[in-house]
MARPAZA-702049 format. One record per residue: x, y, z of N, C-alpha, C in turn; residue number from 1. Coordinates in steps of 0.2 Angstrom, whole numbers, m for minus. Atoms other than C-alpha are relative to their C-alpha. Layout:
BEGIN
PT    n.xx    n.yy    n.zz   ca.xx   ca.yy   ca.zz    c.xx    c.yy    c.zz    nr
PT       X       Y       Z       X       Y       Z       X       Y       Z   NUM
...
***
This chain:
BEGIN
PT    n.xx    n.yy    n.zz   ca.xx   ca.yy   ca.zz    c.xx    c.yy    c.zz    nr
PT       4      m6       0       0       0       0       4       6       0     1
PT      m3      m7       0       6      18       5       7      m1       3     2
PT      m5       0      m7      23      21      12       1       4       8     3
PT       0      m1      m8      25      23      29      m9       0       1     4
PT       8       0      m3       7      16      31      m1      m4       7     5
PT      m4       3      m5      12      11      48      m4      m3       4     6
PT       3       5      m4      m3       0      53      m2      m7      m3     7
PT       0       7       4      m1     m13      41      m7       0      m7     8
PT       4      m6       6     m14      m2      29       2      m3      m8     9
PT      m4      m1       4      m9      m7      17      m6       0      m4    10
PT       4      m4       8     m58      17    m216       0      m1      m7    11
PT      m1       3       8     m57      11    m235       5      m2       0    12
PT      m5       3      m2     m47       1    m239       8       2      m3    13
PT      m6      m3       2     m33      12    m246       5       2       9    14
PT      m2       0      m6     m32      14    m225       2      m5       5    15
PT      m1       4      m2     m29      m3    m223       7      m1       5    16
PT      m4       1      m3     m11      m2    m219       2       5       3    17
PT      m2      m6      m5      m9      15    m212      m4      m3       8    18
PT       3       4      m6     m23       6    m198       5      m6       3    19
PT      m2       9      m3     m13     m11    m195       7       5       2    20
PT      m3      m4      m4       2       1    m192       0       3       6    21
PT       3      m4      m5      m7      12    m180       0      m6       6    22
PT       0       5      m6     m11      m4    m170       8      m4       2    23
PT      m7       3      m4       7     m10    m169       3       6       4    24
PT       0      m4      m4      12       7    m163      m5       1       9    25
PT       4       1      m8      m5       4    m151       5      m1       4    26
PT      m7       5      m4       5     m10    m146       6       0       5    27
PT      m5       0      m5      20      m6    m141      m1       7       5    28
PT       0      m3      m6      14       9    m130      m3      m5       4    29
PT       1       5      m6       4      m4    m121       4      m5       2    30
PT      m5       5      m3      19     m15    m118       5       4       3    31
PT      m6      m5      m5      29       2    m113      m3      m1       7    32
PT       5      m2      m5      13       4    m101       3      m6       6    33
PT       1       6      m5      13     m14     m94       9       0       3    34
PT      m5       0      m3      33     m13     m91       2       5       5    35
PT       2      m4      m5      30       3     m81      m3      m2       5    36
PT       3       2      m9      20      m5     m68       3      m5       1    37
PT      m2       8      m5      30     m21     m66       6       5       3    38
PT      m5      m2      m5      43      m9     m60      m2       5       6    39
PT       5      m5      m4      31       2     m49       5      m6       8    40
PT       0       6      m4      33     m15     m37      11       4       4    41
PT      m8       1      m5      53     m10     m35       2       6       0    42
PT      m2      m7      m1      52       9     m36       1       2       9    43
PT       0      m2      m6      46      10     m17       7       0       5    44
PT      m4       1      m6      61       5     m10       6       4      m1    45
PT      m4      m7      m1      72      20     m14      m4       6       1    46
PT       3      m6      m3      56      31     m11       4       5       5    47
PT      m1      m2      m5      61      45       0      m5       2       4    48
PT       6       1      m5      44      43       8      m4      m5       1    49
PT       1       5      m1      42      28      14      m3      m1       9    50
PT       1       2      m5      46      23      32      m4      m1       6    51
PT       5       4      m4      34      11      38      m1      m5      m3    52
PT       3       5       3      22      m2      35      m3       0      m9    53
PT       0       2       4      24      m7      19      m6      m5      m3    54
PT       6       1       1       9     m17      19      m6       3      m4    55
PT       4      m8       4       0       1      13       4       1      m6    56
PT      m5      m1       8      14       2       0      m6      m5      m6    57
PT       1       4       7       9     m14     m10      m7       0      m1    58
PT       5      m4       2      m9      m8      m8       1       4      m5    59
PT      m3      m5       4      m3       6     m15       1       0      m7    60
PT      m3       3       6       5      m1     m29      m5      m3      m5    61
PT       5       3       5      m8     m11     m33      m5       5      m3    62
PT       4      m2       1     m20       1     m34       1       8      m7    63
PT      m2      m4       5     m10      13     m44       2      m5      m8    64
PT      m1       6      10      m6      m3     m59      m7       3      m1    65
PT       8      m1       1     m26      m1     m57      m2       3      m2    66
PT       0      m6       5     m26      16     m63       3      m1      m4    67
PT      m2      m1       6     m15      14     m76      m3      m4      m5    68
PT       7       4       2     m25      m2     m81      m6       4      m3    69
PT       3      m4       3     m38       9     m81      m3       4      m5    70
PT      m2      m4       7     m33      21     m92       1      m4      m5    71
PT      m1       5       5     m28       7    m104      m5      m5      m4    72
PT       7       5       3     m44      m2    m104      m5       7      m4    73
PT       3      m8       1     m52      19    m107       1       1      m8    74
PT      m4      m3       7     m39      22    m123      m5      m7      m4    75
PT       1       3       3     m42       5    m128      m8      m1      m3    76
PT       6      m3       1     m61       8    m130      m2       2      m3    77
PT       1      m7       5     m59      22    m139       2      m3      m6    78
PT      m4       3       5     m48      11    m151      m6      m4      m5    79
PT       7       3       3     m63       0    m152      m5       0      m3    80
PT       7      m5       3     m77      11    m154       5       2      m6    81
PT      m2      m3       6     m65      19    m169      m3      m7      m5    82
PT       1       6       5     m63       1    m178      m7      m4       0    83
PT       8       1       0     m82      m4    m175      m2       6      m5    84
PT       4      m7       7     m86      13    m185       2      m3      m4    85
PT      m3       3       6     m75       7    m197      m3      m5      m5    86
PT       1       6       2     m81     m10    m198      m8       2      m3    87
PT       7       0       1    m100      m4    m199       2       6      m6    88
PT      m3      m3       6     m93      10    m211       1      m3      m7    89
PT       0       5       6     m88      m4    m224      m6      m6       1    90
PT       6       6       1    m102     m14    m220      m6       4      m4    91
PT       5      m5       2    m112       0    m226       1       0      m8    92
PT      m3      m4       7    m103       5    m243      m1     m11      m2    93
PT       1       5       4    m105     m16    m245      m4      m1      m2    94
PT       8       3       4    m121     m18    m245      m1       3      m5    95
PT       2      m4       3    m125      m3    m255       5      m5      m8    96
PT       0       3       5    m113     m12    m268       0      m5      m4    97
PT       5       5       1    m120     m26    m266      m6      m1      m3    98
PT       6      m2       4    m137     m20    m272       3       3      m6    99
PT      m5      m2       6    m126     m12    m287       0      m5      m3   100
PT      m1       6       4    m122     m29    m290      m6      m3      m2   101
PT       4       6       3    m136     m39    m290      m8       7      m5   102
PT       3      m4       3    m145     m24    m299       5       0      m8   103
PT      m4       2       5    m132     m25    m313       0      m7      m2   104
PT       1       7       3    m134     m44    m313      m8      m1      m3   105
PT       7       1       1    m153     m42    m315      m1       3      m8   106
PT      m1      m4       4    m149     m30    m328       3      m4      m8   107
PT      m4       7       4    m136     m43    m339      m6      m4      m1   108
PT       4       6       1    m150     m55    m338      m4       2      m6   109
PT       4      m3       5    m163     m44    m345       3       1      m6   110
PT      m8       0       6    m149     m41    m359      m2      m8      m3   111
PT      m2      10       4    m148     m59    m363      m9      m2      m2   112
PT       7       3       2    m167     m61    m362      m3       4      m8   113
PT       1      m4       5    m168     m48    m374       4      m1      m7   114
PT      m4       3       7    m154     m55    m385      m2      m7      m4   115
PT       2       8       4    m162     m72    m387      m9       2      m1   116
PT       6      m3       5    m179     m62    m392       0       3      m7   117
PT       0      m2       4    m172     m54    m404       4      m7      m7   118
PT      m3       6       5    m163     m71    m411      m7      m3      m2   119
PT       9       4       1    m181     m78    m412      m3       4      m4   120
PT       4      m7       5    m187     m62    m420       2      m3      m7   121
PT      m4       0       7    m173     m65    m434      m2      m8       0   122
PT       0       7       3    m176     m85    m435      m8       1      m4   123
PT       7       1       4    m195     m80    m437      m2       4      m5   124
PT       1      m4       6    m194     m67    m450       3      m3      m4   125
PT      m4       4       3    m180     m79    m458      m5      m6      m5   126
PT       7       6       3    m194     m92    m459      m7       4      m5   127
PT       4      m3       1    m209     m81    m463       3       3      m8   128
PT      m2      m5       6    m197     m71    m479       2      m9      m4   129
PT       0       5       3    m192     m91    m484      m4       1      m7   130
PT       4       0       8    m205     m93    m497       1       9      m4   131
PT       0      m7       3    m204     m74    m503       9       0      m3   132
PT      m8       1       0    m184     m76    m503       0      m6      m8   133
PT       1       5       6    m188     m93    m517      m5       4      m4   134
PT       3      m3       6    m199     m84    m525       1       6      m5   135
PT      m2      m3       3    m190     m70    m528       7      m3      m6   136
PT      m5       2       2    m174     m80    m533      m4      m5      m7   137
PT       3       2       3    m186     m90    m543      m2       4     m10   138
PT       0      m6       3    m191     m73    m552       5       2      m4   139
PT      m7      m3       2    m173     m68    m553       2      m4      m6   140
PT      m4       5       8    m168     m83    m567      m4       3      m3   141
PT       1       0       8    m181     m77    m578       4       8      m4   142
PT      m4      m6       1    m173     m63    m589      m7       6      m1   143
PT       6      m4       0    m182     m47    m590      m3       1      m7   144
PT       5       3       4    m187     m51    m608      m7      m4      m1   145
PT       4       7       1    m197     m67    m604      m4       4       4   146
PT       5      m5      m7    m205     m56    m587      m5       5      m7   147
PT       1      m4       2    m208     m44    m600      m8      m2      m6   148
PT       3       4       4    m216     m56    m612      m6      m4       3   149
PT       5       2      m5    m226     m64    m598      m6       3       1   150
PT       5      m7      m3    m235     m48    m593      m4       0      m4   151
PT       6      m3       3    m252     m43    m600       3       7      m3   152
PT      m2      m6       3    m245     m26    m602       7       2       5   153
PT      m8      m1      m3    m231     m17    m596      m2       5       7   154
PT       3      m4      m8    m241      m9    m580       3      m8       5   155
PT       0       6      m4    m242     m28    m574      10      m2       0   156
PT     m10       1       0    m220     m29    m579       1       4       6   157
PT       0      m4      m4    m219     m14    m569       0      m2      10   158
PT       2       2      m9    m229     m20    m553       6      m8       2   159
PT      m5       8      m2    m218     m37    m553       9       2       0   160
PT      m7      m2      m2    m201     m28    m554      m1       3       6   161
PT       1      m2      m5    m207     m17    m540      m2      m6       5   162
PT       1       9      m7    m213     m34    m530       8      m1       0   163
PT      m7       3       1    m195     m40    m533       5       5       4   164
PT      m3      m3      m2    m185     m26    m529      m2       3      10   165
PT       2      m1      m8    m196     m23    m511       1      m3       5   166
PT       1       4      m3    m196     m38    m506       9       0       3   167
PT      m4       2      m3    m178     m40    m506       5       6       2   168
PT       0      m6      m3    m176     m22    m500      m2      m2       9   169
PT       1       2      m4    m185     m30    m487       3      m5       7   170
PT      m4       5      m4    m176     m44    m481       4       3       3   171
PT      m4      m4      m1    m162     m33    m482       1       5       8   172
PT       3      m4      m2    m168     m20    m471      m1      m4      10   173
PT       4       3      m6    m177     m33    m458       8      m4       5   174
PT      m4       4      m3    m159     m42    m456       6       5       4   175
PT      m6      m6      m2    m148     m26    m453      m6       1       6   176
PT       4       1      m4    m163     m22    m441       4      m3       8   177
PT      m2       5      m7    m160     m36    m429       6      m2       0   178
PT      m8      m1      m2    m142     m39    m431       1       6       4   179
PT      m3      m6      m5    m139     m22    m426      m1      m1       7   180
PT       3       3      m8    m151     m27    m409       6      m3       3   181
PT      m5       5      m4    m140     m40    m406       7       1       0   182
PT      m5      m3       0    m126     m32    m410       1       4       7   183
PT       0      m4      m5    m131     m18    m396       0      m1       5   184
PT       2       3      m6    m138     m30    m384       8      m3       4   185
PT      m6       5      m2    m121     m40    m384       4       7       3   186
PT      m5      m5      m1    m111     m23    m381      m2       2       7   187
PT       2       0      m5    m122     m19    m368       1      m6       7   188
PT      m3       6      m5    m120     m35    m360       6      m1       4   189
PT      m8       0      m1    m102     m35    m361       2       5       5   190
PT      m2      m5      m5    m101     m18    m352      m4      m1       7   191
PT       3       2      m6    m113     m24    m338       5      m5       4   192
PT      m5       5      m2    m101     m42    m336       6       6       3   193
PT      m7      m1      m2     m86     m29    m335      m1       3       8   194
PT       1      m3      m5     m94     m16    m322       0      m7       8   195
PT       1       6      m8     m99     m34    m310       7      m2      m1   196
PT      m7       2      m2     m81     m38    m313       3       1       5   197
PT      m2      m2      m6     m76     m25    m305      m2       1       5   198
PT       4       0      m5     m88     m22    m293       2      m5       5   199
PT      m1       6      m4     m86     m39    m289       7       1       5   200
PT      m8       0      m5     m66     m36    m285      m1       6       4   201
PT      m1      m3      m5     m71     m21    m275      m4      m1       6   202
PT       4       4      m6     m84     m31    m264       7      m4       3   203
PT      m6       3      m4     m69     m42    m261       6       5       4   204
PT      m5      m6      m4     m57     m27    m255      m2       1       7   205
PT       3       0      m5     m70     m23    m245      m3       0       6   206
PT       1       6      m3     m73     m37    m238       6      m2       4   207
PT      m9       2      m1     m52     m39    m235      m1       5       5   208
PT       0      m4      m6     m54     m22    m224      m5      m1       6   209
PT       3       3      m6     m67     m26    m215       2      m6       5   210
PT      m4       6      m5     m59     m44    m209       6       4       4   211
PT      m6      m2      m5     m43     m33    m206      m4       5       6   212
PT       2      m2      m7     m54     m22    m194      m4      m2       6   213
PT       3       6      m8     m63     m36    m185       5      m2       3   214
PT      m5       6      m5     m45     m44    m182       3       4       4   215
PT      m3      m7      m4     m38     m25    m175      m6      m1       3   216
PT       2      m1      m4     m54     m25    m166       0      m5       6   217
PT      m1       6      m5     m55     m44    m157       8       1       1   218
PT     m10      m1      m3     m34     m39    m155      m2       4       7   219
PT       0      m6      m7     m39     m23    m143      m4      m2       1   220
PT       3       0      m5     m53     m32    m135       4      m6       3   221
PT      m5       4      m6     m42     m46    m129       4       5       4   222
PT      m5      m5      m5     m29     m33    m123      m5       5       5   223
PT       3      m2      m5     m43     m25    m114      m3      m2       6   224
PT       0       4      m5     m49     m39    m106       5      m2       5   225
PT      m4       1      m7     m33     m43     m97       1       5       1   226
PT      m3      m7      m5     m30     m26     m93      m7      m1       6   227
PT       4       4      m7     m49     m30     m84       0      m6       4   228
PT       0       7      m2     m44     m47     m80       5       4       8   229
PT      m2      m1      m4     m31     m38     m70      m1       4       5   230
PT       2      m3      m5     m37     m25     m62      m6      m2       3   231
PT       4       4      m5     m50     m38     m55       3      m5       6   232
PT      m7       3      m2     m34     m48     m50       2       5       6   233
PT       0      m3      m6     m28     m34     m40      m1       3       4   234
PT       8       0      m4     m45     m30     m33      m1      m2       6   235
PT      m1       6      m4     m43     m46     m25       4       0       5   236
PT      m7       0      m4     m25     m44     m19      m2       3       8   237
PT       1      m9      m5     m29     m27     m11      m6      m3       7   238
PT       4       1      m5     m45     m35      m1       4      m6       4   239
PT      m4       6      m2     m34     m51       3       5       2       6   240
PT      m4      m4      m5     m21     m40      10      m3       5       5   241
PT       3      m2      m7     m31     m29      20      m3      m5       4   242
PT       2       3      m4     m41     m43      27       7      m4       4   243
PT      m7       3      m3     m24     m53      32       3       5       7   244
PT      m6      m7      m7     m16     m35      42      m8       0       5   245
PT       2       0      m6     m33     m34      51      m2      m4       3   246
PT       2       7      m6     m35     m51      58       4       1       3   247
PT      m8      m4      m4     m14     m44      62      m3       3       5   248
PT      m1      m6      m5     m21     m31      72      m8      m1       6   249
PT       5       3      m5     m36     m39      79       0      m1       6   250
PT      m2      m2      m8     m30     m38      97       0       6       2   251
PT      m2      m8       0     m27     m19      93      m6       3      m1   252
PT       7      m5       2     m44     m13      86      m4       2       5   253
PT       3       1      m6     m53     m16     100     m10       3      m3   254
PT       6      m4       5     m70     m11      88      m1      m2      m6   255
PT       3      m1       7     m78     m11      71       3       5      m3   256
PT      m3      m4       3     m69      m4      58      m3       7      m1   257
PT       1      m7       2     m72      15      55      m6       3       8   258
PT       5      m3      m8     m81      16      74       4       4       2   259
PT      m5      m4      m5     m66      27      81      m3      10      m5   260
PT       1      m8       4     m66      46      77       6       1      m5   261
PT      m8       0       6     m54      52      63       5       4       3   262
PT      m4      m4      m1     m44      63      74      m1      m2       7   263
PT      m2       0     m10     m37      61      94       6      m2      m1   264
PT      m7      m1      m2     m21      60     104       5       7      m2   265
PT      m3      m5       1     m18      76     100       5       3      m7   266
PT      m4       1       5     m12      71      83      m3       6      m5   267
PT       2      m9       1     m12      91      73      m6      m5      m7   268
PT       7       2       5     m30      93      62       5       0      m7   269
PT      m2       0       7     m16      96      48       1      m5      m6   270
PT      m1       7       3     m15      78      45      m7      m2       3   271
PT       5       3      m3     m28      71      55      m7       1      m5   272
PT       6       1       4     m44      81      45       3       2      m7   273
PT       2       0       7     m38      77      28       0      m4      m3   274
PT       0       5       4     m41      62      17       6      m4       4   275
PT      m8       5      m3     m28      47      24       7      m2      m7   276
PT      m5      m1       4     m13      46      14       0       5      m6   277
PT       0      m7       6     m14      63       6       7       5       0   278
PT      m5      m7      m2       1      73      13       5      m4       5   279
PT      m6       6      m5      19      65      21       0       6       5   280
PT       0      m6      m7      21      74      38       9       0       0   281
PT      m7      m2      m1      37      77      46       6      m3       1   282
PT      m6       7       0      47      60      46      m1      m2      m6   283
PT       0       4       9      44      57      28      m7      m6       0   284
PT       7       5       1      25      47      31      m5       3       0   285
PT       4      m3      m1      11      49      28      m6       0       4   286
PT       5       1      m6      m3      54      37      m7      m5       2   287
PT       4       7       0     m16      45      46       0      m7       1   288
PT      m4       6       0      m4      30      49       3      m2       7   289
PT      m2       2      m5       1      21      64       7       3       1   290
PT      m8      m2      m2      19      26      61       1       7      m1   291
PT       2      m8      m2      15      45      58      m2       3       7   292
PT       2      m3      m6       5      46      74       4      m1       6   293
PT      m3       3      m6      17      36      85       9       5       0   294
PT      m6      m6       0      33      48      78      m4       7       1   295
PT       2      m5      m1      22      62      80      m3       2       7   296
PT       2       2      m8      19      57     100       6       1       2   297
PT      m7       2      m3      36      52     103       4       8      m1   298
PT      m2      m6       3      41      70      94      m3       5       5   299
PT       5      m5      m3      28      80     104       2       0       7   300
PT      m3      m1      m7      35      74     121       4       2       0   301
PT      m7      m4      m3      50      83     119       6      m5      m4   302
PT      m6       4       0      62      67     114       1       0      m9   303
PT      m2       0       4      69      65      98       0      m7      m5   304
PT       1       5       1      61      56      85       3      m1      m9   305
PT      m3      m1       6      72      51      69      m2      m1      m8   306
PT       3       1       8      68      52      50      m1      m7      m2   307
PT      m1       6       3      64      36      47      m3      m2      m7   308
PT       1       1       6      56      40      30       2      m3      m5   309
PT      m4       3       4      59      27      18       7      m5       4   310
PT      m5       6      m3      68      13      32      m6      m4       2   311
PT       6       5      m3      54       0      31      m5       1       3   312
PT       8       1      m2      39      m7      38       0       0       8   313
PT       2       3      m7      31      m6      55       3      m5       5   314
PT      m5       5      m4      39     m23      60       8       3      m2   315
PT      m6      m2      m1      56     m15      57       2       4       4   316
PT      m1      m7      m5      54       0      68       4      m3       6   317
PT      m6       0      m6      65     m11      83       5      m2      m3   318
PT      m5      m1       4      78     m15      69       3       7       0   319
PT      m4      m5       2      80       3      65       1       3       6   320
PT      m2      m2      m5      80       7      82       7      m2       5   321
PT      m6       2      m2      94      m4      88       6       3      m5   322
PT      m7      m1       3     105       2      74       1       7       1   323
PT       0      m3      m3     102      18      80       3       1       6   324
PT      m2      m2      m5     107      15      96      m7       0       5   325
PT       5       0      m6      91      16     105      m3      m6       1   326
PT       1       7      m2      86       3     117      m8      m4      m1   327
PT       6       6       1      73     m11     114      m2      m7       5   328
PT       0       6      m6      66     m25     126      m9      m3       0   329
PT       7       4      m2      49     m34     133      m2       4       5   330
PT       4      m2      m6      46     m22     147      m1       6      m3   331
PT       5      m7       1      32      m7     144       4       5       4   332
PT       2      m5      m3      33       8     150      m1       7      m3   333
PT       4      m8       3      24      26     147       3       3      m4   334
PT      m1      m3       5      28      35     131       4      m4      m5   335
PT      m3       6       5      36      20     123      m3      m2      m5   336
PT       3       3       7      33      12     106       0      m6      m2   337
PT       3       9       1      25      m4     105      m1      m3      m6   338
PT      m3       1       6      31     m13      91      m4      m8       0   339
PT       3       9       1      20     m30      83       4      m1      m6   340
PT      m3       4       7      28     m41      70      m6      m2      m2   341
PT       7       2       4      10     m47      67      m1       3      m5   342
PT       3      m3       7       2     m48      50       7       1      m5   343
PT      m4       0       7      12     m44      33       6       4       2   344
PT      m4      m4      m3      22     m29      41      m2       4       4   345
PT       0      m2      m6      18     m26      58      m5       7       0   346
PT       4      m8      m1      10     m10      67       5       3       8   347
PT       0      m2      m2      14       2      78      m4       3       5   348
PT       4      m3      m6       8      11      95       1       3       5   349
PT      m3      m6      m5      10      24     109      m2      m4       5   350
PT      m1       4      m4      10      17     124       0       8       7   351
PT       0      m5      m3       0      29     136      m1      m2      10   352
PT      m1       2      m6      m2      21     152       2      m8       2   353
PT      m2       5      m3       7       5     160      m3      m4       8   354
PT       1       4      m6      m4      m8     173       3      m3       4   355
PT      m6       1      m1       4     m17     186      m4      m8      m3   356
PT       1       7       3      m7     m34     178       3      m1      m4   357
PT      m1       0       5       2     m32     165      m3       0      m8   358
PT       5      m4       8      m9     m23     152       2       7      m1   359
PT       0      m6       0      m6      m7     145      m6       4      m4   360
PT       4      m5       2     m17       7     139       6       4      m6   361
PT      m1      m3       6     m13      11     119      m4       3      m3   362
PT       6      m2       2     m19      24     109       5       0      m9   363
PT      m2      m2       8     m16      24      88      m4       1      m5   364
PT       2      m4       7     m20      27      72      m2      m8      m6   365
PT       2       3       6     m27      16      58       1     m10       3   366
PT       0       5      m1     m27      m1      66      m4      m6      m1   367
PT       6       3       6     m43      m6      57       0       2      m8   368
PT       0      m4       6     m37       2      41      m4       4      m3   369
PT       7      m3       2     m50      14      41       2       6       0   370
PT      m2      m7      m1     m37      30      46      m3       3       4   371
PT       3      m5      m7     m45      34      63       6      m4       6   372
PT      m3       0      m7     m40      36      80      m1      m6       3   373
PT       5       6      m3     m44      22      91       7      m1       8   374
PT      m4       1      m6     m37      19     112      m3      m7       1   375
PT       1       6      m2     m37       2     120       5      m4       3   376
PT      m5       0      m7     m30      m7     135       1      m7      m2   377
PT      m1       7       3     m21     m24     129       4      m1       3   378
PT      m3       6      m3      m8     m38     134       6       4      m2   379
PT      m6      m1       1      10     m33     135       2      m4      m5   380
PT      m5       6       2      15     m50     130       0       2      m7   381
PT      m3       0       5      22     m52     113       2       6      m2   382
PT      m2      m8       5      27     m34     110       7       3       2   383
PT      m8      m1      m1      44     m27     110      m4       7      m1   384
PT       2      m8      m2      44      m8     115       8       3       0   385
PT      m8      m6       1      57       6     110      m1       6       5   386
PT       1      m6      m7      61      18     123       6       5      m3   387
PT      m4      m5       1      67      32     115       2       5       4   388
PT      m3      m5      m6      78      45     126      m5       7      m2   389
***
């Protein structure tokens, strides 16, 4: 948790590749990010505001990956809502050209029903001009002498050359007619066939960018998920560890957590009424902490209480006292600091009155992890106490 928390507190597809780039630049700030918090874990211990329970540290810790997490899963979000536009973007521009399509296929058909109409047309004018086609070739051997010779008079030659020449005026006429149809139809076809060609290969394009924005989007929602996976994980830790330090201090609470007041022992409102862990006090901890309030006692009587910001946890405080020079042992007595190794890293305690049962009368700070006052009259036994001069 905190340091010195001294009670054991602790877009189209021409965008395709500028996009699959962008996601590997994603990437590697999100692996800048995640190498940033694994060393969170080893910055504390050159803090120069530490000095204490450490158990508040790796709270701490966790709770700040948490926020970075956070933010991680926040950006990453954003990333996904872009590439869901994206995706719904080209979903859009497909369908429409998919109606394109099957509107120019509809289109080709018609074309071809119209081309094998007009082939029937010609096979049926072919058949119908048949006999008129023999009879004019028939006509044609004789010469215009014998025609001439045949005729009643030369009104009736006239009428039969005119028959002749109409008919195959006719033919003539009727076959450029429908060729050309079919000519036009087949031109028209071809330019329909070409348009679904392409079409077709921009459906597939299209198609290509969409799969790559579905596979950038299931990318950033895995990476989201473990950023949630873990900040459920460190959720855990965080409850784990406080409940482990207040079973530690269960001897010490003497109450229900947050029952005490937020301020007593004459510990200044300057720390007492502000948030808990908001501001380091005068040995390098922060407030609201067992090991804040117990140097701020031992300070207040007059004796001299040394910076130990940034020298460990709670249960350390009769180490840095012996290397110090100041004395340690089993026997209480009044203005001393009662030191537990219980729980993850210890806690601290003032030590305001001494029985002769062997109980004393302690008063501290956060021994519920809740950043309140709290007094209560406990068992000497297992406590080692510094007796500062």
């Amino acid at each position: 948790m905190r340091h010195g928390h001294g009670c054991g507190m602790i877009l189209m597809v021409m965008k395709k590749q500028k996009q699959k780039n962008s996601v590997i630049k994603y990437a590697g700030r999100i692996f800048s990010v995640l190498i940033l918090t694994a060393l969170i874990a080893a910055s504390f211990v050159i803090s120069p505001f530490a000095g204490a329970d450490q158990f508040d540290e790796k709270i701490r810790e966790l709770q700040a990956a948490n926020s970075a997490n956070q933010q991680n899963v926040n950006q990453l979000q954003v990333q996904a809502d872009s590439y869901q536009g994206e995706i719904n973007r080209l979903q859009g521009e497909i369908n429409a050209l998919q109606e394109q399509i099957r509107a120019n296929e509809a289109k080709r058909d018609d074309l071809q029903r119209q081309i094998e109409a007009a082939q029937a047309e010609l096979d049926k004018q072919k058949a119908l001009l048949g006999e008129s086609i023999k009879a004019v070739y028939v006509e044609g051997q004789i010469t215009t002498l014998e025609m001439l010779a045949s005729s009643k008079d030369l009104s009736e030659f006239l009428d039969k050359q005119q028959y002749r020449s109409t008919i195959q005026e006719k033919i003539k006429t009727t076959l450029d007619k429908i060729n050309a149809l079919k000519a036009q139809l087949k031109d028209q076809k071809t330019e329909v066939e070409k348009l679904l060609a392409d079409q077709q290969i921009m459906n597939q394009q299209l198609g290509s960018a969409q799969a790559q924005q579905s596979s950038m989007l299931a990318y950033t929602e895995t990476q989201k998920s473990q950023y949630v996976a873990s900040i459920r994980d460190n959720k855990a830790s965080i409850a784990e560890l406080r409940r482990q330090q207040i079973i530690a201090n269960a001897r010490f609470i003497g109450g229900p957590a947050g029952s005490g007041p937020a301020c007593g022992g004459g510990y200044p409102a300057k720390w007492c009424e502000i948030p808990q862990d908001s501001v380091i006090d005068s040995w390098g901890m922060y407030n609201r902490e067992c090991v804040s309030y117990t140097a701020f006692k031992v300070a207040a009587s007059g004796r001299h209480m040394p910076y130990w910001g940034g020298r460990g946890n709670a249960n350390q405080w009769d180490d840095n006292a012996r290397a110090a020079g100041i004395p340690v042992d089993g026997n209480p007595r009044e203005g001393d600091v009662a030191q537990s190794d219980a729980g993850y890293y210890g806690h601290v305690m003032y030590v305001e009155h001494v029985y002769g049962d062997g109980t004393i009368l302690i008063s501290q700070y956060n021994a519920g992890l809740d950043g309140r006052y709290s007094e209560r009259r406990i068992s000497a036994s297992g406590l080692d106490f510094i007796h500062f001069p």
